[in-house]
C-alpha positions in Angstrom: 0.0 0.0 0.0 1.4 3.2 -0.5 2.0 5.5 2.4 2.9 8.6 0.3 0.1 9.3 -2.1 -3.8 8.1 -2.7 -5.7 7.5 -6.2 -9.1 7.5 -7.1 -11.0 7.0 -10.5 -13.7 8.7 -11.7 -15.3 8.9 -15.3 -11.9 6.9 -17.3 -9.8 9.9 -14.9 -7.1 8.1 -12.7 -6.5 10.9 -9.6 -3.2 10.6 -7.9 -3.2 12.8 -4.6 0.2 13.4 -3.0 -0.6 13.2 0.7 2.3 14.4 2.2 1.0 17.8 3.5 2.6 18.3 6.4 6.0 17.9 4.6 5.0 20.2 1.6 4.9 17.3 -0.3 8.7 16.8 -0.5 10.1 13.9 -2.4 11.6 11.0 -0.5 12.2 7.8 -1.8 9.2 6.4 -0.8 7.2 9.0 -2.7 9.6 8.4 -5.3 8.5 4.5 -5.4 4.6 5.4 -4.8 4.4 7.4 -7.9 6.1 5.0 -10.0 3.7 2.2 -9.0 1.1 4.9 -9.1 1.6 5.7 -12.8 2.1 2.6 -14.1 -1.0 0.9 -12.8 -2.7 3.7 -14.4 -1.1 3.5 -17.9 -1.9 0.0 -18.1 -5.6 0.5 -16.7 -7.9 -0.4 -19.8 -10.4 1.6 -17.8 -8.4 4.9 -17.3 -8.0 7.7 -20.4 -5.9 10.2 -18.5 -4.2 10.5 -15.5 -4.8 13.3 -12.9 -1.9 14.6 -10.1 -2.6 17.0 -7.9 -1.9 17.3 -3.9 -3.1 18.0 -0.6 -2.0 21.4 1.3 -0.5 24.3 1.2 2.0 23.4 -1.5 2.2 21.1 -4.4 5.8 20.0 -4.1 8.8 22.0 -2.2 11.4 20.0 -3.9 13.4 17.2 -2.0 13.6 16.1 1.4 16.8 17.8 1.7 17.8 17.7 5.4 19.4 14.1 5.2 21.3 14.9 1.4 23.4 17.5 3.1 23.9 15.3 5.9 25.1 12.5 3.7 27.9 14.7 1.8 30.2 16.2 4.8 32.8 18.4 3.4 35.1 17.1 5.2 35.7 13.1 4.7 38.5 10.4 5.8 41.8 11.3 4.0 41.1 7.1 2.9 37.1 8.2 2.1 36.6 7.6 -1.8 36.0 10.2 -4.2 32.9 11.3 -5.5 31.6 8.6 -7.9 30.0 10.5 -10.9 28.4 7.6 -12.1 27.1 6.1 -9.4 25.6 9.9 -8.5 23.6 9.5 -11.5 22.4 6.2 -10.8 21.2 7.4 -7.5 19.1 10.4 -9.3 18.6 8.6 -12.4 15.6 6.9 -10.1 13.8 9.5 -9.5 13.9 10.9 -13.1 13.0 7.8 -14.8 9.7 8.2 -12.3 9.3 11.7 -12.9 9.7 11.0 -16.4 6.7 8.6 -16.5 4.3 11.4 -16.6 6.2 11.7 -20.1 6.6 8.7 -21.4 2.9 7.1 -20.0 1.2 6.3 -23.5 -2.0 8.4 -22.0 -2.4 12.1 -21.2 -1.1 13.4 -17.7 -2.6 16.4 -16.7 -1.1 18.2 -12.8 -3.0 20.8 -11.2 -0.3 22.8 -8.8 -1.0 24.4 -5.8 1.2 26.8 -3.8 5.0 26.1 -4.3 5.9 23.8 -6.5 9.9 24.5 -6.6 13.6 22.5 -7.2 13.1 18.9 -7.8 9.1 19.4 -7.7 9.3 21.5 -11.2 11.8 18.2 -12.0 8.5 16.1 -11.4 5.5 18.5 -12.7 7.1 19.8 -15.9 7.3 16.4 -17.1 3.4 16.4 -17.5 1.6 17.2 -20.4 -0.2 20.1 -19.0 0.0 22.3 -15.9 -2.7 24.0 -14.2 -2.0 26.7 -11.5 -4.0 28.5 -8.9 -3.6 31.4 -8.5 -1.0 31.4 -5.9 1.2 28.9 -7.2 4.6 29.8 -7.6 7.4 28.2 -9.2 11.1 28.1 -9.6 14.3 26.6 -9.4 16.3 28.4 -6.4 19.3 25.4 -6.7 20.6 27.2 -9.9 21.8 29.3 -7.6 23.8 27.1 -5.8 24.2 23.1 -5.6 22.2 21.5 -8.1 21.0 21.6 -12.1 17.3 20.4 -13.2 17.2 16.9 -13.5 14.8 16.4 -16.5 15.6 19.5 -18.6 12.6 20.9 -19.7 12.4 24.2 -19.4 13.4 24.9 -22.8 11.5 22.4 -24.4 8.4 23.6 -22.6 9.1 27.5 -23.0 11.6 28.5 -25.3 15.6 29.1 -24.9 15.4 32.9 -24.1 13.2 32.5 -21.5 14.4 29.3 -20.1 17.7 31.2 -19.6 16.4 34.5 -17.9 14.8 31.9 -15.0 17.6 29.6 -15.0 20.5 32.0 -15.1 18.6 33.6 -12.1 17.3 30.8 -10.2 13.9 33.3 -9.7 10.7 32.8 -8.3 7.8 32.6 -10.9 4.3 33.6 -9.9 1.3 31.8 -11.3 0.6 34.1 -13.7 3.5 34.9 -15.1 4.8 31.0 -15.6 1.3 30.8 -17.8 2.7 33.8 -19.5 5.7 32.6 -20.7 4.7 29.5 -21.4 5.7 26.9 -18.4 2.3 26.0 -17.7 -1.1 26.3 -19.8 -3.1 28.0 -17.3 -4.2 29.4 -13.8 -7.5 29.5 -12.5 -8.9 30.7 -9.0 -7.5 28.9 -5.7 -10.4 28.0 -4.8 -11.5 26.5 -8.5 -8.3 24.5 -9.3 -9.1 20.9 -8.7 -12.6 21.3 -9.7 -11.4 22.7 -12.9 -8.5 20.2 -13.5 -10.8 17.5 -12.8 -13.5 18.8 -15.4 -10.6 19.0 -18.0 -9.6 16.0 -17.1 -12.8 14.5 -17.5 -13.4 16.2 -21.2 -10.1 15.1 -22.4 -11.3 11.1 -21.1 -14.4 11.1 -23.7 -12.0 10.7 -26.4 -11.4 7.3 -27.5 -8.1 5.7 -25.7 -6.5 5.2 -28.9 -6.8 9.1 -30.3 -5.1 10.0 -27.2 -2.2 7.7 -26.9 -1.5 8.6 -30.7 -1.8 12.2 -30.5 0.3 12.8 -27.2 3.0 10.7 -28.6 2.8 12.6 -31.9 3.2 15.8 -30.0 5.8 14.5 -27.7 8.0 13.4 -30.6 8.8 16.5 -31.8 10.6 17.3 -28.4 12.4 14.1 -28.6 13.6 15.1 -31.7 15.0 18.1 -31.2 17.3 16.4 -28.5 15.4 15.8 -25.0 16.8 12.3 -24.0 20.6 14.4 -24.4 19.4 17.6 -22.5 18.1 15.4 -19.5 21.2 13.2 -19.4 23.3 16.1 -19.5 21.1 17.9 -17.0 21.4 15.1 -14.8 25.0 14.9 -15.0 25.4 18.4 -13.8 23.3 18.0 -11.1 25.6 15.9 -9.1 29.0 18.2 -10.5 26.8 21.3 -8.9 26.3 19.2 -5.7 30.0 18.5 -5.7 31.6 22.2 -6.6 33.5 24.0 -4.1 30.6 26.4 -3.7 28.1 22.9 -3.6 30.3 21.5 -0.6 30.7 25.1 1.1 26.5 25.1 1.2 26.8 21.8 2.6 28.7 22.9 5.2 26.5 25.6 5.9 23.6 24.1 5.9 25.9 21.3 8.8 26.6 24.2 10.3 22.7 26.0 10.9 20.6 23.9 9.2 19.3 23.2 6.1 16.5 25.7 6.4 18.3 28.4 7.3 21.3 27.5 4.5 18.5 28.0 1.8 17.6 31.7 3.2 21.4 32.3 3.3 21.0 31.7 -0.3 18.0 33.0 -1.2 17.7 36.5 1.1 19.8 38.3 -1.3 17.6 37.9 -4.3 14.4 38.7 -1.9 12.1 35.5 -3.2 10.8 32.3 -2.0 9.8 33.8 1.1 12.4 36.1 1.8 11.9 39.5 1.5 14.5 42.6 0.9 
């Protein structure tokens, strides 16, 4: 039984709830695992068109479970320690992107309706679906360009263009609701108080179309990203990810965050630019 997540069916739409609210949703290993099972039983569910992922509370995803990564990488090791193993690094993340990646490669439609933040590894997870619907208040981002980590799948310039991919990446800024529908991250916000209801309707309007129409359009549509290089972008994106984990300014966050806490690492980091909940 998962311990991470809930589904539902209703009208050929498979609901997957992340249930982690207290935690913000933040990926562990378990959820990791959960989702993956999650997905698949859907996909293969002669009964289900399109598949629905949305979560409880205040936030949809705040990225990883961070507090035990920067526990496990001490800057300072045993002179006998081994070095960092680059390919075993992306073995270790390479599981959670092959799940996040199943909201790509699942033959039917994936639809996420996002809620509050939905930052670092979370955009990793959500801009793998096919479409994105934000309340209102969503917000959305990837503070670890700034320090100690890459996006894993690579998609922001396959969902939004080069240009702008760079101005948010290059950055590492916060991106309000609005303005990520804007620029093209996501289709489209709605009211706070509307968002599942809505998602759930779309959901619902996408399911009346035959299975096969579906599976054959999305991949049609999907192809053209593969094309121009995706499965190269994410392997290089997740290559980076464990070099920016490993820098000198990667371990000197580390330390920091040994030092005072992960929390309070991340608003070392953040207070100068005056977003994700710091202000100037």
């Amino acid at each position: 039984m998962p311990t991470t997540l809930r589904t539902a069916t209703e009208d050929g739409v498979r609901i997957i709830t992340l249930s982690r609210a207290r935690e913000y949703n933040t990926i562990t290993p378990a959820l990791r695992d959960d989702l993956a099972e999650a997905i698949d039983l859907a996909d293969r569910d002669r009964e289900v068109h399109v598949i629905l992922l949305n979560a409880e509370g205040p936030a949809f995803c705040a990225g990883y479970g961070l507090d035990w990564a920067t526990v496990r990488a001490p800057r300072e090791v045993a002179a006998d320690a081994p070095v960092w193993d680059s390919v075993q690094d992306m073995a270790m993340m390479g599981r959670y992107v092959e799940t996040y990646m199943k909201l790509w490669y699942a033959k039917k439609p994936t639809i996420a309706a996002v809620q509050g933040w939905c930052i670092g590894g979370g955009t990793d997870m959500v801009l793998c679906a096919d479409m994105i619907i934000a309340g209102g208040s969503a917000k959305f981002g990837y503070p670890p360009a700034r320090v100690w980590g890459t996006p894993t799948t690579a998609m922001w310039v396959y969902r939004m263009g080069l240009e702008k991919a760079k101005r948010y990446m290059l950055t590492g800024d916060e991106i309000p609701a609005a303005k990520a529908a804007e620029i093209g991250l996501i289709l489209e916000t709605v009211d706070d108080d509307a968002l599942q209801g809505h998602a759930l309707a779309f959901a619902k309007r996408m399911a009346m179309v035959p299975i096969n129409q579906l599976i054959m359009l999305k991949l049609l549509c999907n192809q053209t990203a593969e094309n121009m290089g995706l499965a190269s972008s994410r392997q290089l994106g997740l290559l980076f990810d464990g070099i920016a984990r490993h820098t000198q300014e990667g371990l000197d966050f580390v330390e920091r965050a040994n030092e005072v806490g992960f929390r309070q690492a991340v608003r070392d980091r953040d207070d100068p630019f005056g977003d994700y909940g710091s202000r100037r």
